[in-house]
C-alpha positions as CSV (number, residue, x, y, z in Angstrom):
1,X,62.5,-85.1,-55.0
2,X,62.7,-88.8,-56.8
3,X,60.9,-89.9,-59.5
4,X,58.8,-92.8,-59.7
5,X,57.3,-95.2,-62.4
6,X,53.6,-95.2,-62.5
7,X,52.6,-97.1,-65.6
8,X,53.5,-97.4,-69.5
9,X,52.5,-94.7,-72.5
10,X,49.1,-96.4,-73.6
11,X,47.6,-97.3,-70.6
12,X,45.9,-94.2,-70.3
13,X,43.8,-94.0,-73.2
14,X,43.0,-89.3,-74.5
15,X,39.8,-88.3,-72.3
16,X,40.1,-91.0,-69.2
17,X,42.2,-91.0,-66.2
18,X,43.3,-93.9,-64.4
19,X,43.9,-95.0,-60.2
20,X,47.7,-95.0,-59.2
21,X,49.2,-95.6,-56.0
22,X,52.6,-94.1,-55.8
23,X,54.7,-94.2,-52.3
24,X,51.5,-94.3,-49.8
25,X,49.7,-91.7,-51.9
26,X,46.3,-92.3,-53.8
27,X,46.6,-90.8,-57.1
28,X,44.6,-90.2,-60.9
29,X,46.6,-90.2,-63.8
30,X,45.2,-88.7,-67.2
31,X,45.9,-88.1,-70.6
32,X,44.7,-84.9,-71.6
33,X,45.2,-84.1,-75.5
34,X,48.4,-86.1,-75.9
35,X,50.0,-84.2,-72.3
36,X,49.7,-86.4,-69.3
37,X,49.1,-84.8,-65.7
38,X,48.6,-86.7,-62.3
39,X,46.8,-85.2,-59.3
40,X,45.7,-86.6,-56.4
41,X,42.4,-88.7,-56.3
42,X,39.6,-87.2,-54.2
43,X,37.9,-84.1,-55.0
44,X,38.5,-81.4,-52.2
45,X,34.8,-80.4,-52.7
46,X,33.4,-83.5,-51.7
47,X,36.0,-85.9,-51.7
48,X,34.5,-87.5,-55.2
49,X,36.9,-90.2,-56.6
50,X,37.9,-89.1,-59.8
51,X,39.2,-92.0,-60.7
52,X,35.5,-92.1,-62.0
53,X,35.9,-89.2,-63.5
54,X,36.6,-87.8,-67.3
55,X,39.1,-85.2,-69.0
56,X,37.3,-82.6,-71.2
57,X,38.3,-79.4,-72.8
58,X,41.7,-79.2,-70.7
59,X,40.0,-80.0,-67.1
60,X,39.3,-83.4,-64.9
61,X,35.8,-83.4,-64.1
62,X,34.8,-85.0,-60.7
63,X,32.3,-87.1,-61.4
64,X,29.9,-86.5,-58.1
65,X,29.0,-83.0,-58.7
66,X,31.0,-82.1,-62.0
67,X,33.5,-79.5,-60.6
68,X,35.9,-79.0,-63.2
69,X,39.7,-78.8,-62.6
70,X,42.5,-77.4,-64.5
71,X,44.9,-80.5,-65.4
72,X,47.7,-78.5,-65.9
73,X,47.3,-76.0,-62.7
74,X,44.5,-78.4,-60.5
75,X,42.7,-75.5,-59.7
76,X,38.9,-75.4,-59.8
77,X,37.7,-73.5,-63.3
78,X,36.2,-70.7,-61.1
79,X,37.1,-71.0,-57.8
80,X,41.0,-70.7,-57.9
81,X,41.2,-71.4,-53.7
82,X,40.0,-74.8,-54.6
83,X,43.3,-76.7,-55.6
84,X,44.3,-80.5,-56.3
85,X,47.6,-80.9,-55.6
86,X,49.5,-81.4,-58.6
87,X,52.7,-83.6,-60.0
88,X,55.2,-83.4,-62.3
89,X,54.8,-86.1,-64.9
90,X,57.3,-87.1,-67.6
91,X,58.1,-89.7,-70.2
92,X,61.2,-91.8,-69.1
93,X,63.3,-94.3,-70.7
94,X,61.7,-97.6,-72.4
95,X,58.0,-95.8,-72.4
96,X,57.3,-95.6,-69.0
97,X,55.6,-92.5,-67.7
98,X,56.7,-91.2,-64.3
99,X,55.8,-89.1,-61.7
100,X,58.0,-86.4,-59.3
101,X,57.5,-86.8,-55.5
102,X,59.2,-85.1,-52.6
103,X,61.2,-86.9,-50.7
104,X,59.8,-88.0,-47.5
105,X,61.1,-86.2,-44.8
């Protein structure tokens, strides 16, 4: 596993999520209440960027058919098969905010 920088605290502002490339991998990280969470960027329902999309009540909403998905689990509000994957987010040193990969193999 190796941690990687992704952006600085402020440039995601409560509510939004923002498009990251990290190590080949299209990404979304969000801000949700003041805890930020990263999952990857298309919807598996439709593949819906949701990049586009918005955080509400503790979920990431895709923004082409609103399914709603847990920002702390990534799984769908009712439908626990359907899963983003999720990654480990934390603050690091100077203010950056970074986010856990495995290694490739």
């Amino acid at each position: 596993m190796s941690w990687h920088v992704v952006a600085k605290v402020g440039a995601v502002r409560k509510g939004d999520v923002i498009a990251i490339a990290v190590a080949d991998r299209e990404l979304i990280l969000g801000l949700d209440g003041e805890r930020y969470f990263a999952t990857q960027r298309r919807c598996v329902h439709h593949g819906g960027d949701l990049a586009d999309g918005i955080v509400a009540r503790g979920h990431v909403v895709c923004p082409q058919h609103g399914w709603r998905f847990s920002t702390a689990t990534g799984c769908h509000e009712q439908a626990s098969n359907f899963c983003l994957q999720t990654y480990p987010v934390r603050i690091g040193a100077d203010g950056v905010i970074e986010i856990e990969l495995e290694n490739p193999s």
